[in-house]
KOLVO-728782 format. One line per field, with one value per residue (C-alpha): residue number from 0; residue in three letters; x, y, z. Coordinates in Angstrom, 1 decimal, always signed. Layout:
residues N
num <- NUM	...
residuo <- ALA	...
u <- X	...
v <- Y	...
w <- Z	...
This chain:
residues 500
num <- 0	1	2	3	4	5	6	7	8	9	10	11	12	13	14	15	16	17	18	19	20	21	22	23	24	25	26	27	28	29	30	31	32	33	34	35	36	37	38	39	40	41	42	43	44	45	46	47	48	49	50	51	52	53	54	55	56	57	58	59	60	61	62	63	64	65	66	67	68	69	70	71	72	73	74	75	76	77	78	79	80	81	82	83	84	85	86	87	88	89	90	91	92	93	94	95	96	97	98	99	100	101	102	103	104	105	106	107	108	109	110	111	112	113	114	115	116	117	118	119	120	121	122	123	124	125	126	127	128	129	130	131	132	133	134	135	136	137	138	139	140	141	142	143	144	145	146	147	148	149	150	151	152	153	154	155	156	157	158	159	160	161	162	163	164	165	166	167	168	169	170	171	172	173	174	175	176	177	178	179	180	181	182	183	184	185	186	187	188	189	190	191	192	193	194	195	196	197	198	199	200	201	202	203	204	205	206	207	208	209	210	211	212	213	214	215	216	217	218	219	220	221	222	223	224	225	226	227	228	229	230	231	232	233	234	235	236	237	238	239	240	241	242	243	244	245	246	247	248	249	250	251	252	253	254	255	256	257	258	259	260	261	262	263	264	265	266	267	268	269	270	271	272	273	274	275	276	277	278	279	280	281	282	283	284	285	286	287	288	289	290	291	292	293	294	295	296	297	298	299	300	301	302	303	304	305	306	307	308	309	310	311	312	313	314	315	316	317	318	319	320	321	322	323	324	325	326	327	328	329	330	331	332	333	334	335	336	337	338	339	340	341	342	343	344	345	346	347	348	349	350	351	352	353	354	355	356	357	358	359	360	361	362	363	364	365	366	367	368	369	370	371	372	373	374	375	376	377	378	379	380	381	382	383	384	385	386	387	388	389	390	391	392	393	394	395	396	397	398	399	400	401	402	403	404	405	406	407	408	409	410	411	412	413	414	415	416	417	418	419	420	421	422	423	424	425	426	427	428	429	430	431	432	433	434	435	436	437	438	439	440	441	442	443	444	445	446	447	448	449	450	451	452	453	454	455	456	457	458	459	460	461	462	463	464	465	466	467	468	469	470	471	472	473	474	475	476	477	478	479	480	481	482	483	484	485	486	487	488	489	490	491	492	493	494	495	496	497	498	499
residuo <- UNK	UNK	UNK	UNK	UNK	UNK	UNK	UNK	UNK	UNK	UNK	UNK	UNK	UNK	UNK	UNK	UNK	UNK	UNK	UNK	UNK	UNK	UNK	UNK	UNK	UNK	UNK	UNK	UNK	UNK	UNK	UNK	UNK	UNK	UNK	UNK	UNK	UNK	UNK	UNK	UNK	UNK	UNK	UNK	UNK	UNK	UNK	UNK	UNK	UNK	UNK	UNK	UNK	UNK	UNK	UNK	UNK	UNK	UNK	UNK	UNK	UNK	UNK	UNK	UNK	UNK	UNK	UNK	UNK	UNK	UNK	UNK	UNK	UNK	UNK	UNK	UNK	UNK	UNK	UNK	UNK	UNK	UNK	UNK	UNK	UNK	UNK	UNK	UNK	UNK	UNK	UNK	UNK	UNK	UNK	UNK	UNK	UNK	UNK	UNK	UNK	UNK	UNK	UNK	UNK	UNK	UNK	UNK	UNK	UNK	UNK	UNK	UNK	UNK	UNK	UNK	UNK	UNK	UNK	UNK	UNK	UNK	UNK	UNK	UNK	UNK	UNK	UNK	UNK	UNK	UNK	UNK	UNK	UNK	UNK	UNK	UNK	UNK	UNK	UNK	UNK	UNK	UNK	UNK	UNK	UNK	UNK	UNK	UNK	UNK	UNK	UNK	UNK	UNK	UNK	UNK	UNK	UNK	UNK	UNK	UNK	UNK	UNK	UNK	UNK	UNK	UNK	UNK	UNK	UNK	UNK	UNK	UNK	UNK	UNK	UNK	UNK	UNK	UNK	UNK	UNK	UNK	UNK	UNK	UNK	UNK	UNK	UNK	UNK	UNK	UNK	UNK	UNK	UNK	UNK	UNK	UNK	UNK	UNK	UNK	UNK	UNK	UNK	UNK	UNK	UNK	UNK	UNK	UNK	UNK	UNK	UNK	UNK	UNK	UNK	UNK	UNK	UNK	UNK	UNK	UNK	UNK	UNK	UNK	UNK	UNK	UNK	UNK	UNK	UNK	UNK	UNK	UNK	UNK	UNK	UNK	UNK	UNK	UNK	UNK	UNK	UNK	UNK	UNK	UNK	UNK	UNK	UNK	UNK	UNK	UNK	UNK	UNK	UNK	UNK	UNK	UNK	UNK	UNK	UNK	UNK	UNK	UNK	UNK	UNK	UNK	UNK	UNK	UNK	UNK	UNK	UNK	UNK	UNK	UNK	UNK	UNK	UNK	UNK	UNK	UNK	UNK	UNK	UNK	UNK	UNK	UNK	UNK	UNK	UNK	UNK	UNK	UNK	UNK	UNK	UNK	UNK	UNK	UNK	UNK	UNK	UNK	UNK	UNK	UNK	UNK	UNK	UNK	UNK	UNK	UNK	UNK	UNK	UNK	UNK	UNK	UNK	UNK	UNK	UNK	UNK	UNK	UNK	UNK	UNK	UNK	UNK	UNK	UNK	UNK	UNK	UNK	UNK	UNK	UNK	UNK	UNK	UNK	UNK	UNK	UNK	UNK	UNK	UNK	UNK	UNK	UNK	UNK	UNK	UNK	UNK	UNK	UNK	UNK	UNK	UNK	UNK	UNK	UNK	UNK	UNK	UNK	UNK	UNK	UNK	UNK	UNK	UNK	UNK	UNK	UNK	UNK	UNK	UNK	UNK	UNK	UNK	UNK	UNK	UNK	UNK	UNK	UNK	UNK	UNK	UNK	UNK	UNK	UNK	UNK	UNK	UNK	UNK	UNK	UNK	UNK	UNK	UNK	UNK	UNK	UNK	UNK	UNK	UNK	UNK	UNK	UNK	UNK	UNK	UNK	UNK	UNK	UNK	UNK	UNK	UNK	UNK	UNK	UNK	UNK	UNK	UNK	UNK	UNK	UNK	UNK	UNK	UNK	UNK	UNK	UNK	UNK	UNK	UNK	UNK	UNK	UNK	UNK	UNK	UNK	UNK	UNK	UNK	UNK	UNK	UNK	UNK	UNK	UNK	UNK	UNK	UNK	UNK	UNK	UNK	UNK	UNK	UNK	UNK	UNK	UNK	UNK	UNK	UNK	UNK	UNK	UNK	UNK	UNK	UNK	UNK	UNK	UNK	UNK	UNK	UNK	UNK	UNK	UNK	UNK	UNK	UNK	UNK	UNK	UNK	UNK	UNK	UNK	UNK	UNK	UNK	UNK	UNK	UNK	UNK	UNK	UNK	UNK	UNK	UNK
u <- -79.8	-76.3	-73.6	-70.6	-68.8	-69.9	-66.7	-67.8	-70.2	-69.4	-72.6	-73.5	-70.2	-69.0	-66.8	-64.4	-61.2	-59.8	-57.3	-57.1	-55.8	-52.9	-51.5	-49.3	-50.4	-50.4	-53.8	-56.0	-56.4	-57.5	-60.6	-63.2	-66.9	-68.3	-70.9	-74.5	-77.2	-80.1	-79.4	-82.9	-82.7	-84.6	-84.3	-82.0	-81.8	-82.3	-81.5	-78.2	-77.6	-77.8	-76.1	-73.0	-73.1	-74.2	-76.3	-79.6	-81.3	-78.4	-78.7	-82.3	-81.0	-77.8	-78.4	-79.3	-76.3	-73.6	-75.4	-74.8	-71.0	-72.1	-70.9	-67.5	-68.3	-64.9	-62.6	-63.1	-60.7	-62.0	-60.7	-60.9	-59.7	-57.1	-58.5	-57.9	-60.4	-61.4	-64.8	-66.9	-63.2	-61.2	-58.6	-58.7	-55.5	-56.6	-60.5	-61.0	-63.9	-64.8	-67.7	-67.4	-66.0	-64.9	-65.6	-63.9	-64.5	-66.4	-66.8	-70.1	-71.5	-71.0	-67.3	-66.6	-65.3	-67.1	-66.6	-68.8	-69.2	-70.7	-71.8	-72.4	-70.4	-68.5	-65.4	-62.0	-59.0	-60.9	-63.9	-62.1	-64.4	-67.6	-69.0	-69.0	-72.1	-75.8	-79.0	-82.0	-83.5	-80.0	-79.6	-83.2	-83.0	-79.0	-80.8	-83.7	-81.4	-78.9	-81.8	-83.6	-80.3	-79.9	-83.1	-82.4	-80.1	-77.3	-74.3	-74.1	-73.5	-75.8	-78.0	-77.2	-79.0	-80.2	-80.5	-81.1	-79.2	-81.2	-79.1	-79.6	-77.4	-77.4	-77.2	-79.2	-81.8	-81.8	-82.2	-82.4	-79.4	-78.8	-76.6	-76.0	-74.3	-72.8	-71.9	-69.6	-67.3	-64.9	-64.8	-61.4	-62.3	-60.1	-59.5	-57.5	-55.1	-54.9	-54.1	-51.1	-49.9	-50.5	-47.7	-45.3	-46.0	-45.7	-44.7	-48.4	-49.8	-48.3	-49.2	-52.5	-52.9	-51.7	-54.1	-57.0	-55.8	-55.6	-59.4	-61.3	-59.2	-57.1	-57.0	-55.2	-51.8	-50.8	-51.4	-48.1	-49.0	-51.3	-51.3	-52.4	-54.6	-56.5	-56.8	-58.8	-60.8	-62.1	-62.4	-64.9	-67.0	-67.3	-68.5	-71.0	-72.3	-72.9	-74.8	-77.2	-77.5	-78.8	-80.9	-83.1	-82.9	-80.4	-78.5	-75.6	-75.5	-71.6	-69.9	-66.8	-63.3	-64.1	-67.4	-66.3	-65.2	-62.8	-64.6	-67.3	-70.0	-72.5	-71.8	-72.7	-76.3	-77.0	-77.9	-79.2	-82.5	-84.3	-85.7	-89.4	-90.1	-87.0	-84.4	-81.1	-80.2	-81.9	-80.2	-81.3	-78.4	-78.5	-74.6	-74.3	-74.8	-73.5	-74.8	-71.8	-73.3	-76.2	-77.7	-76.3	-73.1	-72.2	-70.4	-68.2	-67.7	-66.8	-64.2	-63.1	-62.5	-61.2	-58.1	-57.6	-57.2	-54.7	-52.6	-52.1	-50.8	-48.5	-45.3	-46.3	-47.7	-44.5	-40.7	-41.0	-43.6	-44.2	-44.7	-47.5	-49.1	-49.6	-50.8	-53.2	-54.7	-55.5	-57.6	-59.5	-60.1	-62.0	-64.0	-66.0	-66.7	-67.5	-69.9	-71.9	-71.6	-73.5	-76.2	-77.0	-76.8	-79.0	-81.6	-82.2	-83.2	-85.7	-87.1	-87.2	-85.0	-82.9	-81.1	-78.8	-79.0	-77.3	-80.4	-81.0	-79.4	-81.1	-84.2	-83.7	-82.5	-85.4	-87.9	-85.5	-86.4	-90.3	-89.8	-88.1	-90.1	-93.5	-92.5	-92.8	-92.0	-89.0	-90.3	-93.9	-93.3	-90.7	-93.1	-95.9	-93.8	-92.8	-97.2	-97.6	-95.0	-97.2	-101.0	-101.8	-104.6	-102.2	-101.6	-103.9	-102.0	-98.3	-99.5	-101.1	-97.3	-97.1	-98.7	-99.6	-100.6	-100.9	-97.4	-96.3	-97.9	-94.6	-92.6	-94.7	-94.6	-91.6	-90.7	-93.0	-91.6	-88.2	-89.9	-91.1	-87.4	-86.3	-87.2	-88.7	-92.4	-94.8	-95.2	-91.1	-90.4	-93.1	-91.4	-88.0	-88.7	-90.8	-87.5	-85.6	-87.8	-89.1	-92.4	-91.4	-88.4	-87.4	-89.8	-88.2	-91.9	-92.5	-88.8	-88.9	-93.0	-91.1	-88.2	-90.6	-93.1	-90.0	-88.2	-91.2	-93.9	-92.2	-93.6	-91.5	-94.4	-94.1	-90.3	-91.1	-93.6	-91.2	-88.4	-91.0	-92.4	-88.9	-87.7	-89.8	-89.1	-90.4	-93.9	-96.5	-98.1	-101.4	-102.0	-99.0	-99.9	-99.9	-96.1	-95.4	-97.7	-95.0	-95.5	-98.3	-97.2	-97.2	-95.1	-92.4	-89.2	-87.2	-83.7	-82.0	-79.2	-75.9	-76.1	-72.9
v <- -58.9	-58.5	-61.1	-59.2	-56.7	-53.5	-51.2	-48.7	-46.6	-45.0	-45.7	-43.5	-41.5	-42.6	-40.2	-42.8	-41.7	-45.1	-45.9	-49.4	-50.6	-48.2	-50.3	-53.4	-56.1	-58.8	-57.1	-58.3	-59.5	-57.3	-59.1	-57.8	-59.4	-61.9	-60.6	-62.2	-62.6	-60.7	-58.3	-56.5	-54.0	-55.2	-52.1	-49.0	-47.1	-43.5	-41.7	-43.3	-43.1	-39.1	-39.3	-40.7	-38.3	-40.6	-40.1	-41.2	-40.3	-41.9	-45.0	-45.8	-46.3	-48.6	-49.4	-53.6	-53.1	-51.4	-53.3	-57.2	-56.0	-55.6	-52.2	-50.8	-47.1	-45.1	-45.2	-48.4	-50.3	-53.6	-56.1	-59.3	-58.4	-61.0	-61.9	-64.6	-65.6	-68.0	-69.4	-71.0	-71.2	-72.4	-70.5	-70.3	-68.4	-67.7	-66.9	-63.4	-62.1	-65.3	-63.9	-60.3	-57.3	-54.0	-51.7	-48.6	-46.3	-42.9	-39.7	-38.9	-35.5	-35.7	-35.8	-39.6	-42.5	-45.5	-48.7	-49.6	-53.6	-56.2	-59.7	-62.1	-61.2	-63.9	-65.7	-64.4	-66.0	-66.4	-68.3	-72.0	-73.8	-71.6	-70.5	-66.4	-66.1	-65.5	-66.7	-64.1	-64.8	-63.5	-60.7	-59.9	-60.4	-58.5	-55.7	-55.8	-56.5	-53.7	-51.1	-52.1	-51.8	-48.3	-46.8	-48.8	-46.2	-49.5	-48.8	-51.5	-52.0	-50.0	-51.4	-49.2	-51.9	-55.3	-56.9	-60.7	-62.1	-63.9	-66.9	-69.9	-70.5	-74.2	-75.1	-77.9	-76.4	-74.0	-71.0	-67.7	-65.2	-61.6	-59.5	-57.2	-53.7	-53.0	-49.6	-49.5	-47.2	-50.1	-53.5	-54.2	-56.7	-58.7	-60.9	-58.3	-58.1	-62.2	-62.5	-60.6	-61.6	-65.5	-64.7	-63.3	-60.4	-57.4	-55.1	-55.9	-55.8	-52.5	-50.8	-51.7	-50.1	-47.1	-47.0	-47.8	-45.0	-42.9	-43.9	-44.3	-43.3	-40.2	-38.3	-41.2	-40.1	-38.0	-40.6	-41.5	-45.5	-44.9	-49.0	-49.3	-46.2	-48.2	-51.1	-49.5	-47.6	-50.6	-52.4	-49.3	-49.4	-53.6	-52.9	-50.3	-51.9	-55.6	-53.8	-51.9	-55.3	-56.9	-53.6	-54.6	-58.7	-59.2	-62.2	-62.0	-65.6	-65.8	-63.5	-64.8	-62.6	-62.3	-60.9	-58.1	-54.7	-52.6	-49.7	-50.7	-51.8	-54.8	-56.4	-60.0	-60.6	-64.5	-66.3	-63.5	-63.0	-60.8	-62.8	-62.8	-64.2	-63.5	-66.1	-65.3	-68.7	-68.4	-69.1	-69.1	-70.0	-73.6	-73.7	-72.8	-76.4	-75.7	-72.3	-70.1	-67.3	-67.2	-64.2	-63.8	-65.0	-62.4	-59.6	-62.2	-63.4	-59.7	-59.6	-63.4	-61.4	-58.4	-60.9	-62.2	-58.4	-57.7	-61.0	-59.4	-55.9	-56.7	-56.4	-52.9	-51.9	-52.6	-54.6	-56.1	-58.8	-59.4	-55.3	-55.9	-59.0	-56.5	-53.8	-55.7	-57.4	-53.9	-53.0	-56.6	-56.6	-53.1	-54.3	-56.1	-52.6	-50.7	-53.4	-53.5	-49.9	-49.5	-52.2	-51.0	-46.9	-48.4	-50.3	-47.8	-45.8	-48.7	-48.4	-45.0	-43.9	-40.9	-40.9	-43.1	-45.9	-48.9	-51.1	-50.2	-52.7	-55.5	-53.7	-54.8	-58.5	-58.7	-57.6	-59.9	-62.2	-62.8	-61.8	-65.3	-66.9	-65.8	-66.3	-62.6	-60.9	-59.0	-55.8	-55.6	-55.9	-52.9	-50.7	-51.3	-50.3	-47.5	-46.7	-47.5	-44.7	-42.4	-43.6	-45.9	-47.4	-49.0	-51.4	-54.1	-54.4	-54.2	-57.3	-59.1	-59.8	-62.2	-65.7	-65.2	-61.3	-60.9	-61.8	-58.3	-57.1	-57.1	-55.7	-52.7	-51.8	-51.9	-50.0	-47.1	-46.9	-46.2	-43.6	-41.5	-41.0	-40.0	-36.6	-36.7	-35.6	-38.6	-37.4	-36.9	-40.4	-41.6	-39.6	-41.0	-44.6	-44.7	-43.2	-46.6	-49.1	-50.2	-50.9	-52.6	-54.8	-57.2	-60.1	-63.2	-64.3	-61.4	-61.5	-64.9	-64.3	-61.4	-64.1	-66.5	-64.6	-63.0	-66.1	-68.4	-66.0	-63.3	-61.0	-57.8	-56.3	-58.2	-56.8	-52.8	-53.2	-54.5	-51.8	-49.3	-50.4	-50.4	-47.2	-45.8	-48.6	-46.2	-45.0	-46.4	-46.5	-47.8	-49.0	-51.6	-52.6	-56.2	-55.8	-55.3	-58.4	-61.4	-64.4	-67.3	-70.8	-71.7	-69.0	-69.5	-69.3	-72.0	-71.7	-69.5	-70.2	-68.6	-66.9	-68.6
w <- -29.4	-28.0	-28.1	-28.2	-26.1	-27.5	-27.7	-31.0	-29.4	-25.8	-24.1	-20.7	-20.2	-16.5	-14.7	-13.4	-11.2	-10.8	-8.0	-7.0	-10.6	-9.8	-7.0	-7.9	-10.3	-7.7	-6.5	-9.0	-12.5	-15.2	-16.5	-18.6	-18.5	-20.6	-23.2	-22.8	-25.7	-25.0	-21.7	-20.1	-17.9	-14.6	-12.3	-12.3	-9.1	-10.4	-7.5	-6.8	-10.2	-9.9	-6.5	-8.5	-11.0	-14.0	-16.6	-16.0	-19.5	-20.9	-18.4	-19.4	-23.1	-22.7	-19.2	-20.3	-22.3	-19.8	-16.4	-18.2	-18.8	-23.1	-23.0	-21.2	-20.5	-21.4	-18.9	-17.5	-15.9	-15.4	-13.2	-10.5	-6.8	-5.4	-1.6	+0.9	+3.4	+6.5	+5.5	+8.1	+10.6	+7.6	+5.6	+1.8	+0.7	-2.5	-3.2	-5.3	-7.3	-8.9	-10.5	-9.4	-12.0	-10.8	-14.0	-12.1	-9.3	-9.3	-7.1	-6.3	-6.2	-2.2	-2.9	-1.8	-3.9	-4.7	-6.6	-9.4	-9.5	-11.9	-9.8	-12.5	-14.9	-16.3	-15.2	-13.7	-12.5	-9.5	-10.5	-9.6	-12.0	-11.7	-14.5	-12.9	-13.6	-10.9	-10.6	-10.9	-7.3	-5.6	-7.9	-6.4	-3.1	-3.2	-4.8	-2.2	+1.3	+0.4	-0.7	+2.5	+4.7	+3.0	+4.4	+7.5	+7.9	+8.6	+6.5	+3.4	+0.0	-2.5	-5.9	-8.6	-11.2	-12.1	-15.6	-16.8	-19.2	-21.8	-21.1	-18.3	-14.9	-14.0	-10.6	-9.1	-11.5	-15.3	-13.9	-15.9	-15.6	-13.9	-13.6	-10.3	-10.3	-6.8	-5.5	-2.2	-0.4	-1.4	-2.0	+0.2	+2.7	+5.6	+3.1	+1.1	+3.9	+4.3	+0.8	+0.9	+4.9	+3.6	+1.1	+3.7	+1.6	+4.1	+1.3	-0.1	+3.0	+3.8	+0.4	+0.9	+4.3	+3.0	+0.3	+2.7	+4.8	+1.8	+0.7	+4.3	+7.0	+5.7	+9.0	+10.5	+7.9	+11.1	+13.8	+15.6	+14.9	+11.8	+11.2	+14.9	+14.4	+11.4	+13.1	+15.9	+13.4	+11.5	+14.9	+15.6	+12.7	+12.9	+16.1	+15.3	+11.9	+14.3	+17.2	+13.9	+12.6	+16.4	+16.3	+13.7	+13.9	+10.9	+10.7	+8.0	+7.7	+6.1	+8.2	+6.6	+6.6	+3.0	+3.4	+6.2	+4.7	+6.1	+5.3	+8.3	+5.2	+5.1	+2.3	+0.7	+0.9	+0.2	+3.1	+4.6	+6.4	+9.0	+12.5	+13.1	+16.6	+18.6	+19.4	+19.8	+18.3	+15.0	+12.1	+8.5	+6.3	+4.6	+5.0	+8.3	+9.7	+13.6	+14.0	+13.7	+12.5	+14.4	+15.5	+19.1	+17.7	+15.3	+17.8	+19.1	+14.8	+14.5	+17.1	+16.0	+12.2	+14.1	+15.4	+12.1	+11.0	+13.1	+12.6	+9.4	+10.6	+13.3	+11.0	+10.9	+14.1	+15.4	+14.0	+17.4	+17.4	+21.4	+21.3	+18.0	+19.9	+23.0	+21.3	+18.9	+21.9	+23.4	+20.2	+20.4	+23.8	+23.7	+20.4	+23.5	+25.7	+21.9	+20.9	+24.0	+24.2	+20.4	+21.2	+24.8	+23.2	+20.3	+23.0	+25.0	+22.3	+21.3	+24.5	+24.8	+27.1	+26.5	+29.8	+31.4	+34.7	+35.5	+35.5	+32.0	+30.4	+32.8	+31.8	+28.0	+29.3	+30.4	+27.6	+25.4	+27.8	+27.6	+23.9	+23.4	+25.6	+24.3	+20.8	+19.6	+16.9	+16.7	+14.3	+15.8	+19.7	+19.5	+17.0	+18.8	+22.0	+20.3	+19.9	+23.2	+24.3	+22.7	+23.9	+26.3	+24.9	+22.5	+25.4	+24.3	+20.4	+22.5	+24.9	+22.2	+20.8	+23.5	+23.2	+26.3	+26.6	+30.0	+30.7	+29.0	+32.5	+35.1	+32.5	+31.8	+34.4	+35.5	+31.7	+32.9	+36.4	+34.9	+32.3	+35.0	+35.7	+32.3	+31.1	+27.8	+27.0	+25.9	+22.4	+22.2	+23.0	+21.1	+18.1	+18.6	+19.1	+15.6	+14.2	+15.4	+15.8	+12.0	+10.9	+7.9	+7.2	+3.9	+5.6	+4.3	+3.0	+1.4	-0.3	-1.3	-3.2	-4.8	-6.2	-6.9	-8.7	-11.3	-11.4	-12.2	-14.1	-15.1	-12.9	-11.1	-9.5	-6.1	-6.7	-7.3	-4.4	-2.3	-2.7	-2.4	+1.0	+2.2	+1.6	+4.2	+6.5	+9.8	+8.0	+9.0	+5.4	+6.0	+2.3	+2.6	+6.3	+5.5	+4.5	+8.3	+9.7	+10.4	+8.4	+8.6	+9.6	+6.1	+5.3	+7.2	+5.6	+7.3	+5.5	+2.8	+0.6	-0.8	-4.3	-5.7
């Protein structure tokens, strides 16, 4: 049993390079975590682990220890980033890690920089009355969105580990404790810049957009506008990251300014979920009472941040402010034409289409179309599409996603009409669309037995499953086949919730 903070032994030697604590101390607040009683090591994501150049041997024996915030490896710098943030339209100017610890940032054996993270670790500055702490079911379900998202191939947050505590979280229940250990390019968000622009800080505001050049952008140093330059970067990779998302039915659910990364990363997974039948109005999350963040809604969120991004930069984009406004609005109005560009590049591929025509995009329309009005699912109608490219007598499973199969009919035929044009053999096509189109994603049923069975019994097994169906999203894996079927009526998961 632990109930100290372990500083006489080293632990797993980290090989931290920490830059952020280098800037200014009006960044963050140097805050190290809260020691728990009896820490248990839940999961440790091996592979990453060796990807960052840690010890894994070494892991495996203080793991509970380091991964609960017990044990500062050397050269840890902890601390609590400062951050603003619109939340749900409405501007906080101060929010921060209130329950979040960067221990320090490492470079991984691929010669990129990450952040190394605690979520849960005790309070900070930030917390504003929380107690800093999580909940075992969204250390879970973190740990299983991000690990899913990863073989996904959509850019997000990574789980390097997950421990409990030994001690309760009480929110409108005693729940047990976790701990989550979150590995990201970085953890600088919109919200970063807000904090500082809220202040009439532009000195801030400028140092940290040469330190996100510095870290994510570095050919930009020899742009003739580099704050312009990174503006329409990170308007880029928003637009990219939203159309992936559409691509495989995510729905963020708090696509707040203080949960979008500059570095073009998903990141936050509470209210999260994946759709089932299609409807471009679904939402999941219990705190998004009017639908803001609905499904079809989250490009136009992402250019809605986007502006809030630039408000921020227009001191340095140009000393004249009309001549900022102007170029600003350039870079948001052409988020539009780079979204739509993504998701129509990104359904064509789901279709199958390697080529290029102007009715393509009406095409998908209209496959969205019947999807939403027949109630199918998402995952299975483009999967067994993707079957269907590849043998015909797959036909019967691809119509049966309808309620009504034989509606699939007009469309079919219209979708093989336009194949004849594109030149691709059958077996090609078939190949490629498998590689986009998922047979398994983190099913919100499936996610929520997981929580359930760990947070009630005990029992990780649903868990380990889980992760291991998902990291071959685009097998087929016939053992796990039930992992891909959508959910019965009485497993519908109707609404999920934030992890604070």
């Amino acid at each position: 049993m632990t109930s100290v903070l372990e500083k006489n032994r080293p632990g797993a030697a980290f090989p931290f390079d920490n830059s952020y604590a280098g800037l200014p101390q009006r960044f963050f607040a140097p805050q190290t975590p809260t020691p728990v009683t009896e820490p248990w090591l839940i999961k440790l994501n091996e592979p990453l682990a060796q990807e960052l150049g840690l010890d894994v041997e070494a892991l495996r024996r203080d793991g509970a220890a380091i991964f609960s915030g017990n044990l500062l490896p050397e050269g840890a710098a902890p601390l609590a980033m400062a951050y603003a943030g619109h939340q749900f339209g409405g501007f906080s100017p101060v929010l921060g890690d209130g329950r979040a610890i960067l221990l320090g940032e490492v470079v991984g054996r691929n010669g990129r920089r990450y952040d190394i993270q605690l979520k849960g670790a005790g309070q900070t500055p930030f917390s504003r009355r929380g107690d800093g702490r999580a909940a075992l079911g969204p250390v879970l379900r973190e740990y299983i969105i991000s690990e899913a998202m990863f073989a996904l191939g959509i850019p997000a947050t990574r789980a390097l580990a997950a421990v409990t505590t030994g001690e309760p979280v009480y929110r409108e229940e005693v729940l047990p404790g976790a701990v989550f250990t979150r590995v990201a390019a970085s953890h600088i968000r919109v919200g970063t810049f807000q904090f500082f622009a809220a202040r009439g800080d532009t000195d801030g505001v400028r140092a940290l957009a040469d330190y996100v050049i510095d870290r994510h952008y570095p050919e930009l140093k020899e742009a003739e506008n580099p704050y312009l330059a990174l503006f329409e970067a990170v308007s880029e990779r928003q637009a990219a990251l939203i159309a992936r998302w559409l691509h495989v039915g995510f729905i963020h659910g708090v696509m707040n300014t203080d949960n979008m990364t500059v570095s073009g990363e998903t990141i936050d997974f509470g209210p999260c979920a994946f759709m089932d039948s299609y409807n471009p109005a679904t939402v999941f999350s219990s705190i998004d009472q009017h639908g803001r963040y609905a499904y079809a809604n989250q490009p136009a969120i992402g250019q809605w941040n986007l502006a809030r991004l630039g408000e921020t930069l227009l001191p340095l984009i140009d000393p004249d402010q009309d001549g900022a406004v102007d170029k600003a609005n350039v870079v948001i109005r052409a988020y539009g034409e780079r979204f739509q560009a993504h998701w129509l590049k990104g359904m064509r591929a789901k279709i199958g289409l390697a080529g290029e025509e102007d009715g393509d995009l009406e095409l998908v329309q209209a496959l969205l179309a019947l999807m939403q009005a027949q109630t199918a699912d998402f995952t299975l109608t483009f999967r067994r599409l993707s079957d269907l490219a590849g043998d015909n007598a797959a036909e019967p499973a691809f119509a049966a996603s309808f309620r009504e199969p034989e509606t699939s009919g007009e469309w079919l035929a219209r979708w093989r009409e336009r194949l004849s044009r594109d030149q691709q053999a059958a077996t090609d096509r078939a190949a490629a669309m498998h590689s986009v189109n998922p047979a398994f994603i983190p099913r919100n049923h499936r996610v929520e037995q997981a929580i359930e069975a760990a947070v009630e019994s005990g029992d990780f097994s649903l868990f380990e499953t889980l992760l291991e169906v998902l990291a071959k999203p685009y097998d087929d894996q016939p053992d796990f086949a039930a992992y891909g079927e959508p959910p019965q009526p009485h497993e519908r998961v109707l609404a999920t919730f934030c992890g604070t």
